[in-house]
DSSP file (Angstrom, degrees, kcal/mol; ACC not computed):
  #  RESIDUE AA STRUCTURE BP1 BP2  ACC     N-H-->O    O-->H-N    N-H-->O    O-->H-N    TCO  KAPPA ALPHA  PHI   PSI    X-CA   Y-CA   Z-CA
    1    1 A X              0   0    0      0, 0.0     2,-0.1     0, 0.0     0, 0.0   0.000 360.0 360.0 360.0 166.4  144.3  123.6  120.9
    2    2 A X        -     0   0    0      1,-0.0     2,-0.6     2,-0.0     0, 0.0  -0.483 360.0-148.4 -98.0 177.5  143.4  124.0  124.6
    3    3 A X        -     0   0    0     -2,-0.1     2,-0.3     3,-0.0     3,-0.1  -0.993  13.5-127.5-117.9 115.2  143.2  121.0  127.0
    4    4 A X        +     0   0    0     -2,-0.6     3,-0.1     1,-0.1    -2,-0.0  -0.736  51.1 136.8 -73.2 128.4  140.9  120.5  130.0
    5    5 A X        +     0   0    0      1,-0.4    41,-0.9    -2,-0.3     2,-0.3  -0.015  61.6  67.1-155.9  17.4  143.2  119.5  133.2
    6    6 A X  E     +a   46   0A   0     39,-0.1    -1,-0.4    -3,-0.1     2,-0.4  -0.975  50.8 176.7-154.9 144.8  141.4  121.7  135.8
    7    7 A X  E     -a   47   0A   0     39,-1.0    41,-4.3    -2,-0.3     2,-0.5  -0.977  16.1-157.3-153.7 115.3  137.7  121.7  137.3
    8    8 A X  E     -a   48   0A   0     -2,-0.4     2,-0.5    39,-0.2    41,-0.2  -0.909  10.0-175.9-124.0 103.9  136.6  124.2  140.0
    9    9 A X        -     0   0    0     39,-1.8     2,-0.7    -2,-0.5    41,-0.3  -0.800  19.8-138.5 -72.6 118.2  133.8  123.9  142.5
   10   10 A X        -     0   0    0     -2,-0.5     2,-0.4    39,-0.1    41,-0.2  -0.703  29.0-179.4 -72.0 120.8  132.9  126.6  144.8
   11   11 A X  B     -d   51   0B   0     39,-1.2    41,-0.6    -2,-0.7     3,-0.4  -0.961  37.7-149.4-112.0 108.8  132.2  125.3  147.9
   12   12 A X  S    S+     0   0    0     -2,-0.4     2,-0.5     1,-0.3    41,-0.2   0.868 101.0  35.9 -85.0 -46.5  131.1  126.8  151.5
   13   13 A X    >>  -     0   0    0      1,-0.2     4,-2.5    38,-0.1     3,-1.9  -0.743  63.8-174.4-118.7  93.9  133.1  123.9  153.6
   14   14 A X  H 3> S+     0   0    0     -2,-0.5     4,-1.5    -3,-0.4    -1,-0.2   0.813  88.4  51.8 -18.8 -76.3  136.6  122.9  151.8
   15   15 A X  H 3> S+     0   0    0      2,-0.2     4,-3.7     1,-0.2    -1,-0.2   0.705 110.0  47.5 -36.3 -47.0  137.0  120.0  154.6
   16   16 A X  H <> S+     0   0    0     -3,-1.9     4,-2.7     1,-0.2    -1,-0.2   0.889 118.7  41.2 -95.6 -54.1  133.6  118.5  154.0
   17   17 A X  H  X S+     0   0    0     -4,-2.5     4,-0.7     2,-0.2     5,-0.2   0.765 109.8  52.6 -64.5 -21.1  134.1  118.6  150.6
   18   18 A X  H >X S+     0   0    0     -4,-1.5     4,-2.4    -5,-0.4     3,-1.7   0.983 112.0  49.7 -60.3 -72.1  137.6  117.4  150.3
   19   19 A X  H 3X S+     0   0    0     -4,-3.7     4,-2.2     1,-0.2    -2,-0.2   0.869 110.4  51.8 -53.4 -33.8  136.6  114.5  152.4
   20   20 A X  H 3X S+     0   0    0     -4,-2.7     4,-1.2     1,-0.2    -1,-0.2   0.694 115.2  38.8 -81.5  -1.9  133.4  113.8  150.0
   21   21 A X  H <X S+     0   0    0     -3,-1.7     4,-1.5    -4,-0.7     6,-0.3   0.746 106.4  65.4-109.8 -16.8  135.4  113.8  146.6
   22   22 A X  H >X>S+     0   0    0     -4,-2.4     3,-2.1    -5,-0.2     4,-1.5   0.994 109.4  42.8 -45.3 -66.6  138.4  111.8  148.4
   23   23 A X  H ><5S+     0   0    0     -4,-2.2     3,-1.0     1,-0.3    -1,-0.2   0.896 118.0  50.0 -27.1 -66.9  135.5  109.1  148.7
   24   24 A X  H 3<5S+     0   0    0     -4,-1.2    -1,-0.3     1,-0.2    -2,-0.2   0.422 118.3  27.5 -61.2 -14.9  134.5  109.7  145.3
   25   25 A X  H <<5S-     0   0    0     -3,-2.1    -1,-0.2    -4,-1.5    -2,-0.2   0.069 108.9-117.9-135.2  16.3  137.1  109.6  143.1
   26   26 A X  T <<5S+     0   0    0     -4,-1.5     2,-0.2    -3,-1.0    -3,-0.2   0.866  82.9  90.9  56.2  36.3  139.5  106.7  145.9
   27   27 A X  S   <S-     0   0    0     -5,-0.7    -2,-0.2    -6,-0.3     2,-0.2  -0.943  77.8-119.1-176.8 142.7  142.0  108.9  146.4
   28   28 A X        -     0   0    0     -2,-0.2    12,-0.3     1,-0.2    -9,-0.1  -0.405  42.9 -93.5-121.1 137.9  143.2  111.9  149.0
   29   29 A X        -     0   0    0      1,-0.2    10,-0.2    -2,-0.2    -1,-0.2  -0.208  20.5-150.5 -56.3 162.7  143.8  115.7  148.0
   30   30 A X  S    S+     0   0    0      8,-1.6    -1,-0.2     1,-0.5     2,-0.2  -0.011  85.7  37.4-128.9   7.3  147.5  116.5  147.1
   31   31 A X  B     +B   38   0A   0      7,-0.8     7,-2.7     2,-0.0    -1,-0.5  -0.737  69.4 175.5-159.1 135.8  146.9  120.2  148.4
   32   32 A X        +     0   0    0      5,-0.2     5,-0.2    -2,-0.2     2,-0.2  -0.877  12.1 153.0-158.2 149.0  144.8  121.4  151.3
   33   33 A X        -     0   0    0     -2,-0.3   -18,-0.1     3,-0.1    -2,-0.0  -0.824  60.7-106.5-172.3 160.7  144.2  124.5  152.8
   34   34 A X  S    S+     0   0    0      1,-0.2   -20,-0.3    -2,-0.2     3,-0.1   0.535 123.7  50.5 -95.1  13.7  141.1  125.6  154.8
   35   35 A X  S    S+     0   0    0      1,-0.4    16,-0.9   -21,-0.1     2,-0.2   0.761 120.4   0.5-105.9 -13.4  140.7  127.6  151.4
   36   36 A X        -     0   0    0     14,-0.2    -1,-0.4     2,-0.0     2,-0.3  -0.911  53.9-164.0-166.5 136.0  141.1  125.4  148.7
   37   37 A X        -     0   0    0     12,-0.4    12,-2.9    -5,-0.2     2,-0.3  -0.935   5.5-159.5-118.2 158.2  141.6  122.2  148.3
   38   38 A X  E     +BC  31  48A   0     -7,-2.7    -8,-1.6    -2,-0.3    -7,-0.8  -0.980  11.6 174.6-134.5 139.2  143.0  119.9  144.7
   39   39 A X  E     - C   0  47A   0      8,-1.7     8,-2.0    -2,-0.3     2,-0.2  -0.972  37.8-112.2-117.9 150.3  142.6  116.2  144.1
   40   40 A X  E     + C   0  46A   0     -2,-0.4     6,-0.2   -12,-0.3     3,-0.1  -0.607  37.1 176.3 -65.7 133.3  143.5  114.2  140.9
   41   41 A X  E     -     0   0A   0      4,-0.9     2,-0.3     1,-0.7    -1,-0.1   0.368  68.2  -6.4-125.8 -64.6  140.1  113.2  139.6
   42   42 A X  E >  S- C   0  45A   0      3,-0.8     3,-1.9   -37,-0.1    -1,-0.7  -0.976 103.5 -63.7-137.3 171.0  141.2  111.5  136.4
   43   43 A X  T 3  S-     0   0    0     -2,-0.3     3,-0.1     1,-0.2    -3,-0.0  -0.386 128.5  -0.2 -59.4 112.5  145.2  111.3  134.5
   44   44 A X  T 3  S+     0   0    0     -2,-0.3     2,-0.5     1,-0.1    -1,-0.2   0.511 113.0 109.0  82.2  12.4  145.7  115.0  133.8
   45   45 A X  E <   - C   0  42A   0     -3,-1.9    -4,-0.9     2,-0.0    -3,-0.8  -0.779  50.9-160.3-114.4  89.8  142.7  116.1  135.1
   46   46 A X  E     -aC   6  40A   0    -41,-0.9   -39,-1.0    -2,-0.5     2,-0.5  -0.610   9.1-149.7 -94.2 145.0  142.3  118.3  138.8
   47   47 A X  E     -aC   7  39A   0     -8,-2.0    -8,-1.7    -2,-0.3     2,-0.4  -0.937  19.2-167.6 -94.1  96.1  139.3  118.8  141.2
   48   48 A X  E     -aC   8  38A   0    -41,-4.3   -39,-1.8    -2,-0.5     2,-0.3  -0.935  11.0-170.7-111.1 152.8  139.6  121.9  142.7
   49   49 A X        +     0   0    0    -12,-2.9   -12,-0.4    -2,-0.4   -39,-0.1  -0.576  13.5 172.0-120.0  71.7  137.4  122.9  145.7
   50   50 A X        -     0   0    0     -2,-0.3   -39,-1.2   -41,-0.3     2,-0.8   0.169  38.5 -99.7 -45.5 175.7  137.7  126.6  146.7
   51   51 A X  B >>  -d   11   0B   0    -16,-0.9     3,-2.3   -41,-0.2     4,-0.7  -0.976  24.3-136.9-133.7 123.0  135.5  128.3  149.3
   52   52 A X  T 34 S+     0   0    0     -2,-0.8     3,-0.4   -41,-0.6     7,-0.2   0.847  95.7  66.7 -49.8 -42.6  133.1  130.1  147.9
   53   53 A X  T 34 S+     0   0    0      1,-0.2    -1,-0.2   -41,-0.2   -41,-0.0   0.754 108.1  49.7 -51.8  -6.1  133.3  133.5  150.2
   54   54 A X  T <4 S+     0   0    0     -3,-2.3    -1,-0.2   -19,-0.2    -2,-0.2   0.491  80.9 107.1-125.2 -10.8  136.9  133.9  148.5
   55   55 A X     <  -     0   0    0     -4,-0.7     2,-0.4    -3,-0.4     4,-0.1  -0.333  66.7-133.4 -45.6 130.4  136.0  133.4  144.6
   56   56 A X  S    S+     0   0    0      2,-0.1     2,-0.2     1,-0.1    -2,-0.0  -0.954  94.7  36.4-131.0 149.4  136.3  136.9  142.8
   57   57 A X  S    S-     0   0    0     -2,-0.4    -1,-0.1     2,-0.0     0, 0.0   0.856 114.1-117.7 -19.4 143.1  133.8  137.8  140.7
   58   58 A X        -     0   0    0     -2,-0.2     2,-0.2     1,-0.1    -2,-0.1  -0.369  35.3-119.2 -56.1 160.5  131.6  136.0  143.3
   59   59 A X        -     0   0    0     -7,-0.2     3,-0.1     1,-0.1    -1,-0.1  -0.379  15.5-109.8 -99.9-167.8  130.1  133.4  141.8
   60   60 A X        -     0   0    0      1,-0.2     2,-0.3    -2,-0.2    -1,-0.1   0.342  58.7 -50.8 -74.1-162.7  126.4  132.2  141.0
   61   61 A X        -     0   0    0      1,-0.1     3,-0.3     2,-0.0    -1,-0.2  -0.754  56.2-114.5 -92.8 163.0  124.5  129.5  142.4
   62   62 A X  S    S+     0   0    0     -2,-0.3    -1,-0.1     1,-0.2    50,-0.1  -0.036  89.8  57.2 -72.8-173.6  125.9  125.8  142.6
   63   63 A X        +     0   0    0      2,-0.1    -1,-0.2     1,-0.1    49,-0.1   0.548  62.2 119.0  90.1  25.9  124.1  123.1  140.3
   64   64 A X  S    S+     0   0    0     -3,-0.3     2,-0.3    49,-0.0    -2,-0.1   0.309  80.0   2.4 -76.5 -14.2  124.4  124.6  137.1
   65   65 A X  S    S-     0   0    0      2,-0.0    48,-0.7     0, 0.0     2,-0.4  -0.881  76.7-122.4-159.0-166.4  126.5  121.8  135.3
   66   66 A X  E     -e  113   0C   0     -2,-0.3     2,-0.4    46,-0.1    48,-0.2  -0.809   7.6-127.5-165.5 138.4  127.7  118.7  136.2
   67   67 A X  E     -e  114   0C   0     46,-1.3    48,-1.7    -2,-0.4     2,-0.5  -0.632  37.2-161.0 -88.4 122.5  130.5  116.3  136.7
   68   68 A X  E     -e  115   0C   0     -2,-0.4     2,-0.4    46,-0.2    48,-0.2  -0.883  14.9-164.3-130.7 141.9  130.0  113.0  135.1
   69   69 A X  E     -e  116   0C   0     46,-4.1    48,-2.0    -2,-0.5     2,-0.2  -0.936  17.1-136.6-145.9 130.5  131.3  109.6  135.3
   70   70 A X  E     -e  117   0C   0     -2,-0.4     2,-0.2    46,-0.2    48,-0.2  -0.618  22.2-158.3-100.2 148.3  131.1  106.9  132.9
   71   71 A X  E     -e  118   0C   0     46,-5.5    48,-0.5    -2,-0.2     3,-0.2  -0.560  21.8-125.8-109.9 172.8  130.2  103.2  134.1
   72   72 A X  S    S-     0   0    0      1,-0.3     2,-0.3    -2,-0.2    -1,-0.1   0.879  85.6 -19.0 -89.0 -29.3  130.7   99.5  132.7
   73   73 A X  S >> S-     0   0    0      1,-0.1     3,-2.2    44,-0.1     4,-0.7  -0.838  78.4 -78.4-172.6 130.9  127.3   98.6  133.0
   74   74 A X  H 3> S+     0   0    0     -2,-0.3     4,-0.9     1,-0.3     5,-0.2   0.739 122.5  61.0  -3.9 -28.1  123.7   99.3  134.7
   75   75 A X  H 3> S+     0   0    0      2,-0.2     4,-1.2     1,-0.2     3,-0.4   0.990  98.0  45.6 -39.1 -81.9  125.1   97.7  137.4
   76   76 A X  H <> S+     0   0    0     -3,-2.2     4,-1.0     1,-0.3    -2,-0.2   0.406 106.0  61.5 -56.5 -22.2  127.7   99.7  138.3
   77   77 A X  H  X S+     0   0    0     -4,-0.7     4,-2.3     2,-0.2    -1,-0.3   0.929 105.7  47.6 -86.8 -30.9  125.7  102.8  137.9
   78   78 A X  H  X S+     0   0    0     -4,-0.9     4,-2.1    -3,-0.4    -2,-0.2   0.955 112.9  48.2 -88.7 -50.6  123.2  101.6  140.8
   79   79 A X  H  < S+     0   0    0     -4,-1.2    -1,-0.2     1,-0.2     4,-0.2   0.857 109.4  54.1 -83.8 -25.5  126.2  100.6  143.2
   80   80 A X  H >X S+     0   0    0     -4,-1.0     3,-1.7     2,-0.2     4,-1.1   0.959 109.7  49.1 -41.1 -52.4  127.8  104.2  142.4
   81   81 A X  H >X S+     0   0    0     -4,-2.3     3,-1.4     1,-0.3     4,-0.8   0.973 113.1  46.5 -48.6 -67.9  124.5  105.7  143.5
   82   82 A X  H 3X S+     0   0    0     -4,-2.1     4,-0.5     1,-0.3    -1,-0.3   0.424 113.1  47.2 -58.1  -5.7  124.5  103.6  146.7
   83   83 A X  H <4 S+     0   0    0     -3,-1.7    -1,-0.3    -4,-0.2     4,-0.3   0.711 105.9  56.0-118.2   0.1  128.0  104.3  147.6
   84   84 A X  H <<>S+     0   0    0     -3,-1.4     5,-1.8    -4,-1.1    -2,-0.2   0.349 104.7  63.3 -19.8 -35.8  127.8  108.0  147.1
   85   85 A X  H ><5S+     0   0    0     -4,-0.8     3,-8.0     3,-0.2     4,-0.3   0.903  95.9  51.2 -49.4 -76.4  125.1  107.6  149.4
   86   86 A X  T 3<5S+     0   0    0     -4,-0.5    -2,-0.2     1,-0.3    -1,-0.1   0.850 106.6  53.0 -45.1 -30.1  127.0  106.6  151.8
   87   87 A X  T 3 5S-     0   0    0     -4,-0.3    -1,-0.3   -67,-0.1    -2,-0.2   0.595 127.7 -85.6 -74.2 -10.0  129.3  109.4  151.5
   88   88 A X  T < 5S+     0   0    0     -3,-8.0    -3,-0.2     1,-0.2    -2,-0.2   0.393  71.9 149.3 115.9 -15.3  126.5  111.8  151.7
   89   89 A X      < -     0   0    0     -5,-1.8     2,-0.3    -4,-0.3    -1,-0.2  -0.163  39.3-142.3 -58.7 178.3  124.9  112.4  148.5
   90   90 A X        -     0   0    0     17,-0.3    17,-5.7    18,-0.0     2,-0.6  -0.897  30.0-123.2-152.7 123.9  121.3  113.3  148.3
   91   91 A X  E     -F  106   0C   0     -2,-0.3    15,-0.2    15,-0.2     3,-0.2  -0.818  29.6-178.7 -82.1 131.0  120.0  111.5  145.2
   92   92 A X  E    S+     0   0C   0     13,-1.3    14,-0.2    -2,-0.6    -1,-0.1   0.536  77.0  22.7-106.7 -30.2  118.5  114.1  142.7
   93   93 A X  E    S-F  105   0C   0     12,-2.0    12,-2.3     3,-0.0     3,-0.3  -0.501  76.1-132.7-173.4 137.8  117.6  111.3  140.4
   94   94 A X  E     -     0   0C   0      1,-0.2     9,-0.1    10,-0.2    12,-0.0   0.137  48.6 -87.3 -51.2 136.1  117.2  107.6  140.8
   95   95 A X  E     +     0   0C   0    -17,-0.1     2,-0.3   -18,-0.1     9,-0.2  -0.174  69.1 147.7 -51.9 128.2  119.1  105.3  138.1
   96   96 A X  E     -F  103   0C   0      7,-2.6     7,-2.7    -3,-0.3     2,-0.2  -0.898  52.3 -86.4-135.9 179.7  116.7  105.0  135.1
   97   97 A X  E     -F  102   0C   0     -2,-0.3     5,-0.2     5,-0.2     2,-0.2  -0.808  38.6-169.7-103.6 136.5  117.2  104.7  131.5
   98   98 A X  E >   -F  101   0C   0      3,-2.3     3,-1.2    -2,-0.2     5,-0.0  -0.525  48.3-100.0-125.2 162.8  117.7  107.8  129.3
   99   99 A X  T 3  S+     0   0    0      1,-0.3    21,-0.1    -2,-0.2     3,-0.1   0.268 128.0  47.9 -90.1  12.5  117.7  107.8  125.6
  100  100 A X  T 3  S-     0   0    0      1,-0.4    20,-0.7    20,-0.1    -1,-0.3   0.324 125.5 -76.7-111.7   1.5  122.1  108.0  126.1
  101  101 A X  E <  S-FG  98 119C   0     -3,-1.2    -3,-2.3    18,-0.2     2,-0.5  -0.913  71.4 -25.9 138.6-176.7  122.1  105.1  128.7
  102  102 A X  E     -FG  97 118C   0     16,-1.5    16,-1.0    17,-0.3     2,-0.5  -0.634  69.3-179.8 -80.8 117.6  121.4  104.1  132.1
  103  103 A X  E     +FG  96 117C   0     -7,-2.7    -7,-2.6    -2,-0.5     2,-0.3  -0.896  30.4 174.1-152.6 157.4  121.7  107.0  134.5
  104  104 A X  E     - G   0 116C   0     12,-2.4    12,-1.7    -2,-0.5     2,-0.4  -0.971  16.7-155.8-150.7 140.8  121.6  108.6  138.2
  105  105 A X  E     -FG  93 115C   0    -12,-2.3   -12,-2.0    -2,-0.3   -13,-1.3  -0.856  14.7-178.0-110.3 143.4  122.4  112.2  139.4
  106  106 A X  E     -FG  91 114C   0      8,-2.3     8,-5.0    -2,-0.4     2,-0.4  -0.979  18.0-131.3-138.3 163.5  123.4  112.9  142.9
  107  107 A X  E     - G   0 113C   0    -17,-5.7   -17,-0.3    -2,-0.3     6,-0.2  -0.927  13.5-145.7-126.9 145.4  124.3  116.0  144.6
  108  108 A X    >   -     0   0    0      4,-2.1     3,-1.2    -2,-0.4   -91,-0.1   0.262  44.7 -72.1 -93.7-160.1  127.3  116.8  146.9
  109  109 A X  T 3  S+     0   0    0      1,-0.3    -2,-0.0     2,-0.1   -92,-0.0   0.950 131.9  43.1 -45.4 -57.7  127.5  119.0  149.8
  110  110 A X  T 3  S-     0   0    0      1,-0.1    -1,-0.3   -97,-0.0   -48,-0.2   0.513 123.9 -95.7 -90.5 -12.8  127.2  121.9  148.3
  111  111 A X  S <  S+     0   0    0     -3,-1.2     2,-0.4     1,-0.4    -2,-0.1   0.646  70.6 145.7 119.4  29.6  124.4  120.9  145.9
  112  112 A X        -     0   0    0    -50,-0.1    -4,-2.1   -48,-0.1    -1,-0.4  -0.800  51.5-104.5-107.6 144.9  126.4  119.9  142.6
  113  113 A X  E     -eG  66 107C   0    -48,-0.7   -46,-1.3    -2,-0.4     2,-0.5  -0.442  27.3-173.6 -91.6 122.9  125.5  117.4  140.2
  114  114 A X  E     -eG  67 106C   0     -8,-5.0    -8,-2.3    -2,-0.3     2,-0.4  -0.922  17.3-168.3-109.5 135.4  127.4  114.3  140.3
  115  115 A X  E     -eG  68 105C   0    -48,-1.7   -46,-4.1    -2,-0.5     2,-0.5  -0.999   9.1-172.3-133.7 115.6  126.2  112.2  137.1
  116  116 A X  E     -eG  69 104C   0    -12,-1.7   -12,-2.4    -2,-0.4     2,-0.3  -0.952  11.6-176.3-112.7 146.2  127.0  108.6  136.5
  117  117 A X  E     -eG  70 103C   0    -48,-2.0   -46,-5.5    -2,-0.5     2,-0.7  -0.982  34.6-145.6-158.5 150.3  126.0  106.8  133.2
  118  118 A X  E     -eG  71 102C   0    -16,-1.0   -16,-1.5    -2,-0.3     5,-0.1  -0.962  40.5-121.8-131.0 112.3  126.1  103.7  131.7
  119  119 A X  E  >  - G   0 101C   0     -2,-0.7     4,-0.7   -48,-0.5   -17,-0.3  -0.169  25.0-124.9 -51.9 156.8  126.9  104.7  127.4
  120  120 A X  T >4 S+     0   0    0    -20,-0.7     3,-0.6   -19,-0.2   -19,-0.1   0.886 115.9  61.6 -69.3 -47.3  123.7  103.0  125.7
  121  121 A X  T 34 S+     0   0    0      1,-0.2    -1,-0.1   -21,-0.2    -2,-0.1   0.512  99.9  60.8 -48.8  -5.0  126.6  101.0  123.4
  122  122 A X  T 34 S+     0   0    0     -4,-0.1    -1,-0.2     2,-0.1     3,-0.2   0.878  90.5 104.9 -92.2 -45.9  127.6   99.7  127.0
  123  123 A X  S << S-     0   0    0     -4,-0.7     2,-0.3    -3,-0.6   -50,-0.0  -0.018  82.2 -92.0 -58.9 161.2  124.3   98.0  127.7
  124  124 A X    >>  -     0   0    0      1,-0.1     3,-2.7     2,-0.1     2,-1.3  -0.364  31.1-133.9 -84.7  92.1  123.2   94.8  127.8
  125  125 A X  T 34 S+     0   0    0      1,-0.3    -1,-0.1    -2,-0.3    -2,-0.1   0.251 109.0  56.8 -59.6  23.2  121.7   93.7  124.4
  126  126 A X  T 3> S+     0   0    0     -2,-1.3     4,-0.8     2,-0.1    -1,-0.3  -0.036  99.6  64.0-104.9   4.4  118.7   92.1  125.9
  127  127 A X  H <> S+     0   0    0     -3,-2.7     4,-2.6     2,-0.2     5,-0.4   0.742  94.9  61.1 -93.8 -58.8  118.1   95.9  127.4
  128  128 A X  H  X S+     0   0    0     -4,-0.9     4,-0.5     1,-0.2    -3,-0.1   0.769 102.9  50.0 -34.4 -28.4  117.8   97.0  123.8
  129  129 A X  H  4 S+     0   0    0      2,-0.2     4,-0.5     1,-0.1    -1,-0.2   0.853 109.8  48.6 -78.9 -40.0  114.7   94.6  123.6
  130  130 A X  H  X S+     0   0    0     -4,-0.8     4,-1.8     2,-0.2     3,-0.3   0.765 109.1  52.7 -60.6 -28.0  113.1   95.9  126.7
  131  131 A X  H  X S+     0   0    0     -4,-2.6     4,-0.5     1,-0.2    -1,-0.2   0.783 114.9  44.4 -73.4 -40.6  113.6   99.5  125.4
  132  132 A X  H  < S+     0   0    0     -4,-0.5    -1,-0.2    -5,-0.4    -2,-0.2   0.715 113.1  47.2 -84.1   0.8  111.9   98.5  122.2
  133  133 A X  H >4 S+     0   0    0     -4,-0.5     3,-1.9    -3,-0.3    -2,-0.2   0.876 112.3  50.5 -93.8 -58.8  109.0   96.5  123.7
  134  134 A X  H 3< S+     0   0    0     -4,-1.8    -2,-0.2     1,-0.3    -3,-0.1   0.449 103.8  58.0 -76.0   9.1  108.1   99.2  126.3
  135  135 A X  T 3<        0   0    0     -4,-0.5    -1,-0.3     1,-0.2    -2,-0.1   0.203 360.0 360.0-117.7  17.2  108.1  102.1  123.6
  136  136 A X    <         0   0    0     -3,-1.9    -1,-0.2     0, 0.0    -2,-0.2   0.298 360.0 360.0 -98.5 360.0  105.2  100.0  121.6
């Protein structure tokens, strides 16, 4: 069986992106080059950020999928949004609750969907009541 340990963005500015997933994931690429750059993202898992003019086949357009990151609680997903912010995201949508959890997408330089989510099994069990109240 195969393993996932490698995740590749195309990206127009390697630097700009480097610096914005450094932010994002607390921790500084381990390879840089003004053509690609790699950070450890999760244990056994790399972020790499190429520059898109040097991808063969080219690729497509960005925003097609999305990288997603699970939170401890509704909380956490609103102060992810807001420090993502800070980093430069452009929110693409504002935390609300989805029928999998608490959630907010933002998008990075280059226009790629950064997804944070708070499992429904995570939430609050007075959030279960609200959910059933407002759906009467």
């Amino acid at each position: 069986m195969a393993d996932l340990n490698f995740i590749l963005l195309y990206v127009e500015d390697v630097a700009a992106s480097e610096a914005f997933y450094a932010k994002v994931f607390g921790r500084p690429a381990i390879d840089s080059s003004p053509t690609f750059a790699m950070i450890a993202a999760a244990p056994g898992i790399m972020l790499g950020l190429w520059r898109r003019d040097g991808v063969a086949p080219a690729p497509g357009a960005p925003g097609g999928g999305e990288i997603a990151i699970t939170a401890e609680s509704e909380a956490d997903v609103a102060v992810t949004m807001a420090r993502w912010q800070t980093f430069g995201a452009r929110v693409a949508q504002a935390p609300t609750q989805m029928d999998f959890g608490f959630t907010g997408v933002a998008l990075d330089p280059d226009g790629h969907r950064l997804r944070v989510f708070c499992p429904a099994e995570r939430q609050a069990p007075e959030r279960d009541l609200e959910l059933a109240a407002s759906s009467r």
